[in-house]
BAPA-444127 format. One record per residue (C-alpha): residue number from 1; x negated, y negated, z negated. Coordinates in Angstrom, 2 decimals, padded with zeros to 5 digits, m for minus. Example, Ala and Ser with C-alpha at 12.3 -4.5 7.8 and 13.67 -1.06 7.14 Angstrom:
<recs>
  resi        x        y        z
     1  m012.30   004.50  m007.80
     2  m013.67   001.06  m007.14
</recs>
This chain:
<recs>
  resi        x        y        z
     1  m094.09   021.27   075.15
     2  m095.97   021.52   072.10
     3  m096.64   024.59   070.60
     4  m098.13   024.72   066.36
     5  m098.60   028.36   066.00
     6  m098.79   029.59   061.84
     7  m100.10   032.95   060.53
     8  m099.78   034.76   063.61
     9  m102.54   037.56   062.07
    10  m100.13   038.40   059.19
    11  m096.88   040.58   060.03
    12  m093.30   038.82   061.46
    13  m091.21   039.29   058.54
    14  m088.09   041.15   059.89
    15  m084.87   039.59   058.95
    16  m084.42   043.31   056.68
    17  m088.04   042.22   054.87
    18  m086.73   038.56   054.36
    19  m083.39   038.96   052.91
    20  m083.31   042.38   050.98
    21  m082.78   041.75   048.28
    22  m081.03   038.52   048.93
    23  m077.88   037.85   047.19
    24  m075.05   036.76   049.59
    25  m072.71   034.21   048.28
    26  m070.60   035.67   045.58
    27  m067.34   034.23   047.29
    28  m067.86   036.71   049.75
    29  m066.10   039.63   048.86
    30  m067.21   041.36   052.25
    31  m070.79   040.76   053.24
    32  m070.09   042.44   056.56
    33  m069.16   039.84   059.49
    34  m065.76   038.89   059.31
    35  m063.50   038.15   062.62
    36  m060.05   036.17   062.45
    37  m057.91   033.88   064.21
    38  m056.92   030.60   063.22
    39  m053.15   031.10   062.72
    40  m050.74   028.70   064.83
    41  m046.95   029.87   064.43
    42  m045.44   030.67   067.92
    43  m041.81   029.54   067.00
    44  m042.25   025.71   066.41
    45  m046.06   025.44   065.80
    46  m046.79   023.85   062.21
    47  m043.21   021.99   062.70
    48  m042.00   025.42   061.32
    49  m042.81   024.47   057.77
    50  m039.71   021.97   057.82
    51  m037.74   025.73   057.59
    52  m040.54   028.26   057.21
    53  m039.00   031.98   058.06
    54  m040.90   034.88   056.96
    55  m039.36   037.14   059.16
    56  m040.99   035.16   062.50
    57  m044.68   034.92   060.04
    58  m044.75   038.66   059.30
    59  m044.35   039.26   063.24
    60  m047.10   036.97   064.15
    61  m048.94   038.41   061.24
    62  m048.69   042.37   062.50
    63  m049.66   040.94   066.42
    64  m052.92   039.60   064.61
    65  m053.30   042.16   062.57
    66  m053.10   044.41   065.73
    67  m055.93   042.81   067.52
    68  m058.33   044.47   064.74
    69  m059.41   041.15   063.09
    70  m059.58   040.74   059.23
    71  m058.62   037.39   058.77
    72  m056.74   034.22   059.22
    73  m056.98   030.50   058.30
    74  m053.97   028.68   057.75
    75  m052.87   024.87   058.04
    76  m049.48   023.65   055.75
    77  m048.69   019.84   056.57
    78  m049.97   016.89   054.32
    79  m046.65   014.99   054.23
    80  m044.61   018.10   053.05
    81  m046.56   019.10   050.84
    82  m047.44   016.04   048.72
    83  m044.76   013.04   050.16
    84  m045.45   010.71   047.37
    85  m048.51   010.18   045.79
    86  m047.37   011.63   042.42
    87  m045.26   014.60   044.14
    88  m046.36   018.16   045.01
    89  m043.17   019.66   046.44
    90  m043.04   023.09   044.59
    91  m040.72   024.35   047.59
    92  m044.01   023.49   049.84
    93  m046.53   025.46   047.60
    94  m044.52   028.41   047.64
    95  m043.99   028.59   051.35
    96  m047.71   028.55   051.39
    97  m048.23   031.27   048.80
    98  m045.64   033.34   050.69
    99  m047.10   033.17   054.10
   100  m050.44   034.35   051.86
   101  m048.40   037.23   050.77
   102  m047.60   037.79   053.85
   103  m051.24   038.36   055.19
   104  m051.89   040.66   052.39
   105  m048.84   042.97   053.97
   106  m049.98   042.83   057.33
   107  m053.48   043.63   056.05
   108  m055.38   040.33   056.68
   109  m057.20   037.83   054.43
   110  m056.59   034.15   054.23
   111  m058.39   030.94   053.90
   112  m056.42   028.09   053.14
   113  m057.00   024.56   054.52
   114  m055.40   021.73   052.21
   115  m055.09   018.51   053.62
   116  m053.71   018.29   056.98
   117  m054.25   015.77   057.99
   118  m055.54   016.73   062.00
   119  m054.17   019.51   063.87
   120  m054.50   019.83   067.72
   121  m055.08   016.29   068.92
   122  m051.58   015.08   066.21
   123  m052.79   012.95   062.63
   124  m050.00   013.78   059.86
   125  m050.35   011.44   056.97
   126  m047.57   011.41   053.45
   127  m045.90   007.53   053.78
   128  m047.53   006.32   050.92
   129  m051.12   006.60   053.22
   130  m049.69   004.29   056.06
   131  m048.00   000.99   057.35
   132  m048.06  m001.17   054.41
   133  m048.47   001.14   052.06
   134  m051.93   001.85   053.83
   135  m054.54   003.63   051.74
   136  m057.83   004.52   053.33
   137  m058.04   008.34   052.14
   138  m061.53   008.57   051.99
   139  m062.11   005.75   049.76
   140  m058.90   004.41   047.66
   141  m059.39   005.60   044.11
   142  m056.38   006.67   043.84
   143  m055.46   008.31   047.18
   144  m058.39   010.10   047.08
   145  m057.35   011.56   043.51
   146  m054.10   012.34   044.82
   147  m055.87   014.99   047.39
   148  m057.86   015.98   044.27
   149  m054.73   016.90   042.48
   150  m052.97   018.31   045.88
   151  m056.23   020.82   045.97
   152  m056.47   021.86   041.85
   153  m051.98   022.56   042.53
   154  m053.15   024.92   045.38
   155  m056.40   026.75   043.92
   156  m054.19   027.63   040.67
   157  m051.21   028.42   042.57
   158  m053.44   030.89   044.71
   159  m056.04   031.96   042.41
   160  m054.55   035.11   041.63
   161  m054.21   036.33   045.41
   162  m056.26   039.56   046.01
   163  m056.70   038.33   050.04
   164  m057.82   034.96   049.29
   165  m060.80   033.94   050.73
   166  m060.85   030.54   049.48
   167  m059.41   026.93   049.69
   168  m061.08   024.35   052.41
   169  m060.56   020.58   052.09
   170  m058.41   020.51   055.17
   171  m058.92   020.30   058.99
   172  m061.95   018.51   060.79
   173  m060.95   015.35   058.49
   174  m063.73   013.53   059.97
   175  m060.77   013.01   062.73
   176  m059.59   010.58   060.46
   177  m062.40   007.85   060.00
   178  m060.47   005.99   063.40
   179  m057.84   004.75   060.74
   180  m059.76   005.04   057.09
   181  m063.60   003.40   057.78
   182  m065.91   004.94   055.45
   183  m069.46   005.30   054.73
   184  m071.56   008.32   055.00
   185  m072.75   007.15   051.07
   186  m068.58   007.36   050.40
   187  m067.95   010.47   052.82
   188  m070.53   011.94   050.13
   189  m068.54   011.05   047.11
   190  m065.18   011.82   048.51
   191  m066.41   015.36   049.81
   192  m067.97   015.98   046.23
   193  m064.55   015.42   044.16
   194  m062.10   017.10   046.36
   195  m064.99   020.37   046.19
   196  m065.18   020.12   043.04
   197  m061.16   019.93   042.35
   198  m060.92   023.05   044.78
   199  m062.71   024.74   042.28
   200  m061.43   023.78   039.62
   201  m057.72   025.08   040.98
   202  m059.50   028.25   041.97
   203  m061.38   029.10   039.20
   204  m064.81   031.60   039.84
   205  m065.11   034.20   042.91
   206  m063.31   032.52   045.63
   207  m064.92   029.55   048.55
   208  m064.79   025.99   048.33
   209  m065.54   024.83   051.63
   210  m064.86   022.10   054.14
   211  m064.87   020.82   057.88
   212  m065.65   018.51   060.75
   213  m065.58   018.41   064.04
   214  m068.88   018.22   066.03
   215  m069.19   014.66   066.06
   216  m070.69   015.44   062.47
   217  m073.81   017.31   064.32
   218  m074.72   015.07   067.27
   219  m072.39   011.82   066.94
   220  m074.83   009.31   066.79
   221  m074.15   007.24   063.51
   222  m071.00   009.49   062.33
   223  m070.21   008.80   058.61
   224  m069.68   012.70   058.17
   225  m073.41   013.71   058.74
   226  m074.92   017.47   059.09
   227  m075.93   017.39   056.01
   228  m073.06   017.06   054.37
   229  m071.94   019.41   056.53
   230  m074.78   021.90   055.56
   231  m075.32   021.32   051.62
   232  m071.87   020.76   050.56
   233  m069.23   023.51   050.22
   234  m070.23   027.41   049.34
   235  m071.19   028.23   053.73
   236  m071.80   025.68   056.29
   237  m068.73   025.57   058.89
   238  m069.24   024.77   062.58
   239  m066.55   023.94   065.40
   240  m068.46   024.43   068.77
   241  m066.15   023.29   071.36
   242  m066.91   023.12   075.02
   243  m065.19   020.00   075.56
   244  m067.75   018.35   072.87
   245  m069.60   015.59   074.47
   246  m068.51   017.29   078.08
   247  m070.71   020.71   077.57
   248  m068.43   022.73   080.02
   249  m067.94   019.77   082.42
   250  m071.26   019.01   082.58
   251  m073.25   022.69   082.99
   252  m069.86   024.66   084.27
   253  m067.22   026.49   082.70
   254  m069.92   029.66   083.05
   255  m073.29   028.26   082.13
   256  m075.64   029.61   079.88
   257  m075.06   026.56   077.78
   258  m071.34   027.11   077.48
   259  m071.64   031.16   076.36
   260  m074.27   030.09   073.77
   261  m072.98   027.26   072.41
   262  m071.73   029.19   069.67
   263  m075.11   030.16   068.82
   264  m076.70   026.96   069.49
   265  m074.22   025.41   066.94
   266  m074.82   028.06   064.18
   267  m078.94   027.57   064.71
   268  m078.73   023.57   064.70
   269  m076.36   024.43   061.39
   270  m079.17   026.43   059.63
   271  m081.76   023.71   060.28
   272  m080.23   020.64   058.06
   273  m079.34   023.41   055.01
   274  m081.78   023.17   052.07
   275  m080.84   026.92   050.76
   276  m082.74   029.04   054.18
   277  m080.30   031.37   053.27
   278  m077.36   029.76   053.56
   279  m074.23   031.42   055.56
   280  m072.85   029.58   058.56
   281  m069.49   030.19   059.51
   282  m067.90   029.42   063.19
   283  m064.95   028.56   062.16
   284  m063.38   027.29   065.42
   285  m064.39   027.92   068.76
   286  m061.71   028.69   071.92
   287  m061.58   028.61   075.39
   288  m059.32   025.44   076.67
   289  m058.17   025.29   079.76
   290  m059.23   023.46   082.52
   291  m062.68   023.82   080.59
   292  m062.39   027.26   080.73
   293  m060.22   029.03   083.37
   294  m057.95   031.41   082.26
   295  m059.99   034.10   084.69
   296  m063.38   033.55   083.02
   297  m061.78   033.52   079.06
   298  m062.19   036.97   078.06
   299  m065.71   037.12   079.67
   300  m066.76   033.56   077.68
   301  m064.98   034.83   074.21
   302  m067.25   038.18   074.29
   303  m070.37   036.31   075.26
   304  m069.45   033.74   072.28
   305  m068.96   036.10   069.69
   306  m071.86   038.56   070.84
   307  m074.33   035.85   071.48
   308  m073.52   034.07   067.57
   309  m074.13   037.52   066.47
   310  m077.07   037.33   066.92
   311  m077.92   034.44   064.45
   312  m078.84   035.68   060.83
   313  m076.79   034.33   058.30
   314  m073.97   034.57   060.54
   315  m070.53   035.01   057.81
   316  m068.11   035.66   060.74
   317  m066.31   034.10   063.56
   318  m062.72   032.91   063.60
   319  m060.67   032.15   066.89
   320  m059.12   029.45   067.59
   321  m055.98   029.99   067.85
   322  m053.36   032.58   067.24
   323  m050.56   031.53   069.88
   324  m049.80   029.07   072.64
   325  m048.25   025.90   071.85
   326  m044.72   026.28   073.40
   327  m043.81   024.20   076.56
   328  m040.71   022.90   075.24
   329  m043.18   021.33   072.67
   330  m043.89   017.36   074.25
   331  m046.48   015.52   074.32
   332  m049.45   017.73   073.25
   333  m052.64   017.58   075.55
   334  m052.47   020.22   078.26
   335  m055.58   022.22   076.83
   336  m052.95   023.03   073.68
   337  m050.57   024.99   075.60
   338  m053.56   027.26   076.44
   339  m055.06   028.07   073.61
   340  m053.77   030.90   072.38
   341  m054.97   035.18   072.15
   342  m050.94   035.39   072.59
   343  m048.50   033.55   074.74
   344  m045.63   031.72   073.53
   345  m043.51   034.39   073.82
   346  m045.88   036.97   071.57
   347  m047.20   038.99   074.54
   348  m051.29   039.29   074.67
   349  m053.20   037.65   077.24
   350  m056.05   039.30   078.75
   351  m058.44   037.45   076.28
   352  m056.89   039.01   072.86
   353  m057.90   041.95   074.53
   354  m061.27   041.39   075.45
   355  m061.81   039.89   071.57
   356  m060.52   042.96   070.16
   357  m062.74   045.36   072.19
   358  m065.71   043.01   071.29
   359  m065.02   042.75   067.87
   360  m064.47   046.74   067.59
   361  m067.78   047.24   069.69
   362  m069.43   044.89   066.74
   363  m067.85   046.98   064.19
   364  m068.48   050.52   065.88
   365  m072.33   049.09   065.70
   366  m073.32   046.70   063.71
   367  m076.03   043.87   064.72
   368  m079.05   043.56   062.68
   369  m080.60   039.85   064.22
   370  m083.72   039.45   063.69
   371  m085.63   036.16   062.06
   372  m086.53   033.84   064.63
   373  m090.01   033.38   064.94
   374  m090.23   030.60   067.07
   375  m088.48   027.64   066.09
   376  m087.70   024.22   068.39
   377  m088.51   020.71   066.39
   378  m085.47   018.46   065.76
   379  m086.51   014.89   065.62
   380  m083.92   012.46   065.20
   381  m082.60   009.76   062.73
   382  m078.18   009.36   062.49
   383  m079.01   006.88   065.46
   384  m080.54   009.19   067.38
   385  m078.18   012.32   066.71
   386  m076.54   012.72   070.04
   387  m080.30   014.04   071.21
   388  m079.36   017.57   069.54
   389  m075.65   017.38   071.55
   390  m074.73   019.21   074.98
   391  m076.73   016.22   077.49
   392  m079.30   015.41   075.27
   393  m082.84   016.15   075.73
   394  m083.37   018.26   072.41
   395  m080.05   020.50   073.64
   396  m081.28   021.16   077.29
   397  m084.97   022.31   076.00
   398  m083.55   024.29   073.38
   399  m081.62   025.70   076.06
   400  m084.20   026.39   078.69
   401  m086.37   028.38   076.02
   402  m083.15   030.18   074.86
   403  m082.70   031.26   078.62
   404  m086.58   032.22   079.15
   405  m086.49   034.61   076.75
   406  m087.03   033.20   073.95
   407  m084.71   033.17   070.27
   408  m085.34   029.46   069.26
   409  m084.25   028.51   065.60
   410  m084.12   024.80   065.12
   411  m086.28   023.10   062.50
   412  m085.81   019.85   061.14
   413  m089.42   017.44   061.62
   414  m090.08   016.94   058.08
   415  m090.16   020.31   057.50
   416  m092.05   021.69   060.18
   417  m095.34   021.53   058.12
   418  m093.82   023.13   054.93
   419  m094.99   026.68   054.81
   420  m092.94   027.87   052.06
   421  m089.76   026.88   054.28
   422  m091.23   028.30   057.17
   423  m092.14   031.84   056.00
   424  m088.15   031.52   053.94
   425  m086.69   031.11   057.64
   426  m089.36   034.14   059.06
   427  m090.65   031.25   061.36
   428  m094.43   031.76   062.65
   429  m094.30   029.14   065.22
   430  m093.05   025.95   066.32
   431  m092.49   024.20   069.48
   432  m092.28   020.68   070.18
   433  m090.06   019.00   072.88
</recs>
């Protein structure tokens, strides 16, 4: 390796000395970490909207709430909620702004994800999207207006919520380029008016955010790039999963690379945002199984969490998910039924626990990471992406420094010669690959 070395006589700024006096985003109500659960509904999964029941939400609600964690993000179904292009069911929103209720009772904040779109491995699209009606909904003027208008109806309807965190676009949409081709040029433009009609239904103080699955960080040629990823939206959101390009299968359902992939995906996160500064949020990451045996989960989701603590910037970590898929549920893949910190039948399993004594531990005593000093060089062009992905050569050495020691950041090239960026990020010295 190569190793530029850059002011070493003048002090390491401390990550206390470099972000004092550092504003965190005003959306954040909290600027403490936050810990949640993405919420799946034991009775029926998200086929419980067709006859939503409070009563079985509040109990799933007080069982999360009981774990210790703060938050949850929640998933209502495309086709229900806007079945023509000109419709918002009314019915649909309020179900929605009842289950946010809901979470308020029970304690917990909310962030609401609008177009669904993709949930756990199933694509739910309104009618007027498909056969011969298709519309791509990326790039049809007037489909993609018709999310625009689906996301103003649900900022104003849930403006006024004291336990809102915000409104996201909707669920790892990048799932969806199989059946819409698109551009990264029209990702762009399609990401920047649905953000900016989330805001406009929301109004001041509240997140505007969106998602994608990792194929946006080391998918070689993926139209949703990291830096949409990382300059778009009010924090940068990151879904490490171990099944990504094999991780687990390929180092072990134990390795180092699997407990700090978490971390890894936070660092590589920071690197393509132009504001240093700029909160990342791992907003999915889980333990499947085969990928991860149930016997190793609770040690892999404290490891997770404790190692992405580490990472400055860090707004909080939210589980994926709340509850097992039920069996009588067909045709999901196997890793679904798996998921969950409860079973299908509500009870814990031994990895709620283990997240709720980590996330208390975190809470009893609060981390305070440190800027990275040293920082590994990311050289790559869209083509070339899958380099920074579990199996590719910038991964593994950012990897075998991480487990000699050593607290890598990741810099991007072109800015590894930039001293203003480099003393922003509290880096002294880089390392070449």
């Amino acid at each position: 390796m190569v190793v530029d070395t850059f002011s070493e006589d003048k002090p390491r700024p401390t990550d206390e000395s470099r972000t004092g006096d550092r504003p965190r985003p005003e959306e954040d109500p909290i600027p403490a970490l936050r810990f949640g659960v993405n919420y799946t509904p034991r009775r029926g999964w998200f086929h419980s909207w067709y006859d939503f029941d409070p009563d079985h939400a509040r109990e799933d609600l007080a069982q999360i709430a009981g774990l210790g964690l703060d938050h949850v993000r929640v998933f209502h179904l495309w086709p229900l909620l806007q079945p023509n292009r000109r419709l918002i069911r009314t019915a649909a929103v309020d179900q929605l702004v009842r289950l946010v209720d809901l979470a308020a009772e029970a304690g917990l904040d909310v962030m609401v994800d609008g177009v669904q779109g993709h949930l756990s491995s199933f694509d739910f699209y309104p009618e007027w999207t498909r056969s011969w009606h298709h519309r791509n909904v990326f790039t049809d003027p007037e489909a993609v207006e018709a999310q625009a208008e689906l996301l103003r109806t649900l900022g104003r309807a849930l403006a006024d919520r004291p336990n809102l965190l915000g409104l996201q676009l909707g669920n790892e949409l990048n799932n969806l380029v199989e059946h819409n081709p698109v551009t990264a040029e029209e990702v762009d433009r399609y990401l920047d008016t649905l953000l900016t009609a989330a805001r406009e239904g929301l109004g001041p103080g509240r997140l505007t955010t969106h998602s994608a699955y990792d194929a946006a960080w080391y998918g070689d040629d993926h139209p949703f790039t990291p830096q949409a990823s990382a300059r778009k939206g009010d924090l940068t959101t990151v879904h490490p999963w171990v099944f990504s390009a094999n991780c687990a299968g390929r180092y072990g359902s134990g390795s180092f690379e699997v407990l700090h992939l978490a971390e890894y995906g936070t660092e590589l996160a920071k690197a393509y945002a132009e504001d240093p500064s700029r909160p990342v949020w791992v907003q999915e990451t889980g333990a499947p199984e085969p990928h991860i045996p149930a016997a190793d989960a609770p040690h892999f989701a404290r490891a997770t969490v404790l190692n992405a603590a580490g990472c400055t910037d860090l707004w909080g970590v939210t589980w994926w998910c709340s509850h097992d898929v039920d069996r009588s549920l067909a045709d999901y893949p196997e890793l679904e039924y798996t998921l969950g910190l409860f079973d299908s039948a509500g009870r814990p399993k031994p990895i709620a626990e283990a997240l709720a004594e980590t996330v208390a531990d975190l809470r009893a005593q609060p981390p305070s990471p440190q800027a990275r000093t040293t920082a590994l060089v990311l050289d790559c062009t869209p083509a070339t992406r899958s380099v920074s992905g579990p199996g590719g050569a910038y991964f593994e050495a950012w990897m075998r420094l991480r487990a000699q020691g050593e607290r890598p950041a990741v810099i991007l090239a072109e800015r590894a010669h930039d001293p203003a960026y480099l003393a922003a990020r509290g880096i002294v010295r880089t390392v070449r690959p």
